[in-house]
N, C-alpha and C positions, 0 to 999 in steps of 0.2 A: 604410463604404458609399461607392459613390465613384458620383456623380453627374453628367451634364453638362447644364445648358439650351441649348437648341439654337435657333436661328431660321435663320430663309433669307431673303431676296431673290430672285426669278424674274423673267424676261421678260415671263413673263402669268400666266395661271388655270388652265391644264391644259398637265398633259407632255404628256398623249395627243396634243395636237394642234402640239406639237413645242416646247414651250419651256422653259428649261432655267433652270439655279441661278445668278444669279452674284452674290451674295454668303452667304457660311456664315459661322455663328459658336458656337462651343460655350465655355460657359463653364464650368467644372470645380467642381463642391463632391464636401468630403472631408466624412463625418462630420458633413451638413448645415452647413457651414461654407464659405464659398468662398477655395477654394487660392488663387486668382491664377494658376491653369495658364487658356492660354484658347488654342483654334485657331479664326483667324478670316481669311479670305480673300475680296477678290473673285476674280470668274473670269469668264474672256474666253467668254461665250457660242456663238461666232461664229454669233451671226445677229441681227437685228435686236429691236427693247424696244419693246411695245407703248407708245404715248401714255398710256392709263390707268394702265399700271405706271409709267410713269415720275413721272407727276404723285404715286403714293403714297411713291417709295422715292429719287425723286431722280438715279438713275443712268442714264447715261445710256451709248450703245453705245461712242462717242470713249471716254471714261475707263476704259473697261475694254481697249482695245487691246492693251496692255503686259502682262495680267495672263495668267497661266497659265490652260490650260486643264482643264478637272475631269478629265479625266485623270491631267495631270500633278499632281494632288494626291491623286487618290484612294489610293493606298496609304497615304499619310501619315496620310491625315483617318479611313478604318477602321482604322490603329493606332490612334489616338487614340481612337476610342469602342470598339474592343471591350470588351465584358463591364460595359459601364455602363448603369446606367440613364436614359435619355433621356429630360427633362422636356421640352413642347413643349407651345404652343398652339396648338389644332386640330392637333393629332398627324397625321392621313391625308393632309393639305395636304404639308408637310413628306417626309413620311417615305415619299408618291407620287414625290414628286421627288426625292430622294436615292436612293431605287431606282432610277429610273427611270437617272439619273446614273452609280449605278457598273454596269448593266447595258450603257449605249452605251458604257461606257469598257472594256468586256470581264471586270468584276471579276465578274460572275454577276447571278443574280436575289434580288432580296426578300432584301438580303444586314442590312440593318435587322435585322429581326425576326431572323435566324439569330445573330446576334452583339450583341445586345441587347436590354433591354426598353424600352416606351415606355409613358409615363407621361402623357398626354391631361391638361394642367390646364384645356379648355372645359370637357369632359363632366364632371371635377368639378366644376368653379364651378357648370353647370349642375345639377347632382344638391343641390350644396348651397345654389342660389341659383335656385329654378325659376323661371321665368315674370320673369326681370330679364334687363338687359343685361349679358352676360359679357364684351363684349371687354376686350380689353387693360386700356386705359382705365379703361373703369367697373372693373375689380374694383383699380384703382390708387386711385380716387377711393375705392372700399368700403374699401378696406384702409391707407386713408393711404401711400400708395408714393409717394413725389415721380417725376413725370414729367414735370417741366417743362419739360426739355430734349428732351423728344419731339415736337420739331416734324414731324418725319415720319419716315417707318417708317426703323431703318436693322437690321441682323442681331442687330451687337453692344451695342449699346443695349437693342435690345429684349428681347434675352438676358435681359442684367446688370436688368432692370428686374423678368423674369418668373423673376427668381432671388427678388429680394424677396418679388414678388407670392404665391411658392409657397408660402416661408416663412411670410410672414404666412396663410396658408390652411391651413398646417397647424400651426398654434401653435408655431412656433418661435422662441421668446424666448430670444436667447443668454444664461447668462450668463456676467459680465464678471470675477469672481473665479475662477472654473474652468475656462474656459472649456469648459462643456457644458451640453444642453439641460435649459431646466428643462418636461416636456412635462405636460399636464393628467393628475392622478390619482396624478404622482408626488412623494416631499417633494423640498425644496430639495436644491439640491445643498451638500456643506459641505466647506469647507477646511479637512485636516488639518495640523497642524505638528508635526513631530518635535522632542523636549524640547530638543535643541541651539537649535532654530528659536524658541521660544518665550521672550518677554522677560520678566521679574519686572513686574508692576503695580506701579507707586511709590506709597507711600502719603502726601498730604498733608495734615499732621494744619492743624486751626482757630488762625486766632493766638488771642491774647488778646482784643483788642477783637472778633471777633466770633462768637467765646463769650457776652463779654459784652451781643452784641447778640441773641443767640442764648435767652439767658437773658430779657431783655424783654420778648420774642417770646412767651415760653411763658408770664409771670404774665400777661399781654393777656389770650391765650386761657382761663387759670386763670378769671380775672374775667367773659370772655364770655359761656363755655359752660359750660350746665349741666351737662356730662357733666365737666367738665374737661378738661385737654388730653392728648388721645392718647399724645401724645410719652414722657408723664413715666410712663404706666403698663407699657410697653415694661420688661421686664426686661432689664437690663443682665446680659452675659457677665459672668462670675467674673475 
């Protein structure tokens, strides 16, 4: 099952009123596991960064000068997610604007949903967490996700954070000998070893002295308890 978390960076609050992506970042999990495959870009908006967006995400129009424009990346970036499923917080924010993106860059409309699914982790926090605060944040704070290097929004960060976050929301507890899911409802998982693989258990037998301590031990209990001591009623193998 192949995966990507997704985040963006924009100008401002709506495409509709003409502002655009510039920064993407999609982070890749295979098999609920994250690959270390990651596409992640700024991009030369060419037009101006509202004050409000800048003060959450830090970018500013100067440092983006240099950077390509979503044109020039779009074929690259819908290789890269076709036929995945896109994890994303608040989904419609996102996935308005990456339409909206490969539609002025000539790729078509609503090319998102034709070459992929999306996967909303608000509207689940929210279904599983009614009446709390879902953002980012709080469900780091709910779920123990360290975010302490989120001093402010960036694409890839917030990805790599809402890769955890998703994990931990959906019981994804790796584990560390198999490396696969152990998920609620089913047994552990268990390591097989081929006879080749498999070592002989060494037996080491008791010295002398502590036999002899061993023996001590058990007239104690002889003398304690009035059942006698357990040890000695144990049948011994032939």
């Amino acid at each position: 099952m192949r995966q990507l978390v997704v985040d963006t960076e924009t100008t401002g609050l709506e495409f509709s009123q003409g502002h655009r992506v510039i920064e993407i970042a999609c982070v890749e999990m295979l098999n609920r596991r994250l690959s270390g495959a990651t596409f992640h870009h700024y991009v030369n908006p060419q037009r101006e960064i509202d004050e409000a967006a800048v003060e959450v995400h830090g970018i500013t129009v100067a440092a983006l000068k240099d950077k390509p424009t979503f044109a020039e990346l779009a074929d690259e970036l819908l290789e890269f997610i076709r036929g995945a499923e896109l994890i994303i917080h608040n989904a419609p924010f996102d996935v308005g604007f990456l339409n909206s993106e490969f539609e002025l860059a000539g790729r078509g409309k609503d090319l998102i949903n034709q070459h992929c699914t999306v996967l909303d982790t608000l509207a689940m926090a929210r279904q599983k967490h009614p009446g709390q605060r879902n953002s980012l944040d709080a469900l780091c704070k709910r779920h123990a996700v360290d975010n302490s290097q989120r001093t402010m929004h960036g694409a890839l960060l917030d990805a790599e954070i809402l890769a955890d976050v998703y994990l931990a929301m959906t019981g994804g507890q790796v584990n560390l000998l198999s490396g696969t899911e152990e998920l609620p409802g089913q047994p552990p998982a268990q390591v097989m070893l081929t006879p080749a693989e498999r070592v002989a258990t060494p037996i080491i037998y008791a010295a002398a002295e502590e036999l002899e301590q061993h023996e001590q031990w058990l007239q104690l209990l002889e003398k304690e308890s009035e059942r006698g001591a357990v040890w000695r009623q144990i049948e011994k193998p032939d």
